[in-house]
DRENMIMAR-722355 format. One record per residue (C-alpha): residue in three letters; x, y, z. Coordinates in nm, 4 decimals. Example, Ala and Ser with C-alpha at 12.3 -4.5 7.8 and 13.67 -1.06 7.14 Angstrom:
+------+----------+----------+----------+
: code :        x :        y :        z :
+------+----------+----------+----------+
:  ALA :   1.2300 :  -0.4500 :   0.7800 :
:  SER :   1.3670 :  -0.1060 :   0.7140 :
+------+----------+----------+----------+
END
This chain:
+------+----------+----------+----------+
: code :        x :        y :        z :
+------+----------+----------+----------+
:  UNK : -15.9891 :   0.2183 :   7.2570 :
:  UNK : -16.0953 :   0.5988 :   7.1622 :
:  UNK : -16.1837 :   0.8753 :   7.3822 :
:  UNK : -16.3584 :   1.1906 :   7.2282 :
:  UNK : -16.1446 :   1.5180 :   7.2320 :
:  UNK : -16.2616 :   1.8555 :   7.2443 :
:  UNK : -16.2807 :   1.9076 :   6.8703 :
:  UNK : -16.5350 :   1.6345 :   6.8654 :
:  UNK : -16.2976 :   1.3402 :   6.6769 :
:  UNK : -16.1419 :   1.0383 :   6.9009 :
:  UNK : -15.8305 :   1.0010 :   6.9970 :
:  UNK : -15.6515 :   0.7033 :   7.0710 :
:  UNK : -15.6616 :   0.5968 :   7.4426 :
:  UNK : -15.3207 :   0.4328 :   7.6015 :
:  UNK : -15.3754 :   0.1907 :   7.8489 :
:  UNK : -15.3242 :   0.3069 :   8.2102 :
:  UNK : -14.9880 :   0.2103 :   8.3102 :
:  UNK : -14.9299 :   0.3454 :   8.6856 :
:  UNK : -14.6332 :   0.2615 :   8.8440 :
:  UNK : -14.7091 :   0.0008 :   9.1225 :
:  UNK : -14.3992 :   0.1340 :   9.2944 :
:  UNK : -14.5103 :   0.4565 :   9.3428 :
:  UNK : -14.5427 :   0.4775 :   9.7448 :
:  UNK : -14.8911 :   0.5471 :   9.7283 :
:  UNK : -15.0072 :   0.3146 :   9.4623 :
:  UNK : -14.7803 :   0.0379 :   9.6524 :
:  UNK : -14.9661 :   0.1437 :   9.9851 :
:  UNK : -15.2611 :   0.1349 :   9.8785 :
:  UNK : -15.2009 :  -0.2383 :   9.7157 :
:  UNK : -15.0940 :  -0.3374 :  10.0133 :
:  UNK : -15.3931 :  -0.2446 :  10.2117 :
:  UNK : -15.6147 :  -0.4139 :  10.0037 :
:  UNK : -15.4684 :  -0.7308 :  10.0114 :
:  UNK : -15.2741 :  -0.7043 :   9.5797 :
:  UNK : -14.9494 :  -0.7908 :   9.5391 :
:  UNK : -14.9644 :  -0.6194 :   9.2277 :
:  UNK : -15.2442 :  -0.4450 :   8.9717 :
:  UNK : -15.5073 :  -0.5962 :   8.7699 :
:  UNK : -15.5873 :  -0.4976 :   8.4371 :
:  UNK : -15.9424 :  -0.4028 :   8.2669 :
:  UNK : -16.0613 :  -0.4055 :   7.9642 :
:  UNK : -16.2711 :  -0.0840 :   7.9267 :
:  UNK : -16.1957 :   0.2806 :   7.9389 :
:  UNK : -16.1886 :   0.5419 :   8.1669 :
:  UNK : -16.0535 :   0.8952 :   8.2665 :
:  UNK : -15.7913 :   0.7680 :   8.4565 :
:  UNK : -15.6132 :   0.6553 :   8.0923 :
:  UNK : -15.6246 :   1.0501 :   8.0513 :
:  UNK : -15.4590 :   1.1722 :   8.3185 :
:  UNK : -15.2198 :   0.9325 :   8.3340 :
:  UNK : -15.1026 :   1.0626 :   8.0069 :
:  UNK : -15.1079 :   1.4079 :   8.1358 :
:  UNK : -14.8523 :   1.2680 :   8.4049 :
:  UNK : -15.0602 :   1.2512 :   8.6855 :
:  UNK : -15.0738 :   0.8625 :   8.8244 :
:  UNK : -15.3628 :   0.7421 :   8.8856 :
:  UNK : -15.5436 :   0.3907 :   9.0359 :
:  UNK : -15.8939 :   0.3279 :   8.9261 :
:  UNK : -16.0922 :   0.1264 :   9.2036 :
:  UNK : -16.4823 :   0.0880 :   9.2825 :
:  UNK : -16.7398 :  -0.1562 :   9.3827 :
:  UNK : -16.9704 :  -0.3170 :   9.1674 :
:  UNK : -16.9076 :  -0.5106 :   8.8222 :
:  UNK : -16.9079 :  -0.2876 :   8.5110 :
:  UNK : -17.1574 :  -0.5032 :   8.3424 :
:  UNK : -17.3950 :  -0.2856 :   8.5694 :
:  UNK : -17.1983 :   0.0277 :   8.4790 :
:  UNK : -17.3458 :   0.3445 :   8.3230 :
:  UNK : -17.6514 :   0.1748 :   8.2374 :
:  UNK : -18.0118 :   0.2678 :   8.1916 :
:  UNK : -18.0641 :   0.0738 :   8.5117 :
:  UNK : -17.7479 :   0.0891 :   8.6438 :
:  UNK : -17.7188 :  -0.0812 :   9.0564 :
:  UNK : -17.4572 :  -0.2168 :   9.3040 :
:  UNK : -17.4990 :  -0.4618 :   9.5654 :
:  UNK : -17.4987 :  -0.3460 :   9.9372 :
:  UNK : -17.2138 :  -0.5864 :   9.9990 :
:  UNK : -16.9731 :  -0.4335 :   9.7503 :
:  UNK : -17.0489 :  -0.1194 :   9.8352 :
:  UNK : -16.9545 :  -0.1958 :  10.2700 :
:  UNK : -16.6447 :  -0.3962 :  10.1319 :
:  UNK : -16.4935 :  -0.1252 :   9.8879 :
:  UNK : -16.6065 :   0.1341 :  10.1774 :
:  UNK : -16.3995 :  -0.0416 :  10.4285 :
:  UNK : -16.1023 :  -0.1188 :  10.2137 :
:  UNK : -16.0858 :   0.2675 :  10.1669 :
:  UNK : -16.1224 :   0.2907 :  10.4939 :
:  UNK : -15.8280 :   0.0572 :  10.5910 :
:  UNK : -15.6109 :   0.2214 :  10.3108 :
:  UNK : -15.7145 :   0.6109 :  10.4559 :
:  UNK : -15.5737 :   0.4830 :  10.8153 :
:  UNK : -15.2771 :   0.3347 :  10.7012 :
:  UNK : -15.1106 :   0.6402 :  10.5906 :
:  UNK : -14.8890 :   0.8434 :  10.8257 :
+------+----------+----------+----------+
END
């Protein structure tokens, strides 16, 4: 995959590798019910900043078939379940 950089050419995009150790990463696995990440096939910042060391964990509702389109929509249903697993994940840290 390709990103475009500020001089207007494309870069190469790494995949996002995140640690699933991390304590954060692992808590929030946990909370959701994932032994361990799932990979994607598409792009997407978090590729970026990963490479600029920050970790990151890309998570949403919806199916990206739907994503960025002209009429782009997400079910009700996703929406409440990705809503509460944040919300599970927020009160499980200290």
């Amino acid at each position: 995959m390709k990103a475009l950089v500020n001089n207007g050419k494309f870069a190469a995009c790494l995949p996002l590798e995140t640690d699933p150790k991390l304590p954060l990463v692992r808590q929030f696995l946990s909370s959701v019910g994932q032994r361990k990440p799932a990979g994607v096939n598409y792009f997407c910042d978090a590729s970026i900043l990963a490479q600029g060391g920050i970790p990151s964990v890309v998570f949403g509702p919806g199916d990206i078939a739907q994503a960025h389109t002209n009429d782009e929509w997400i079910a009700v249903d996703s929406l409440e379940r990705a809503m509460a697993m944040l919300l599970k994940f927020l009160r499980s840290l200290p």
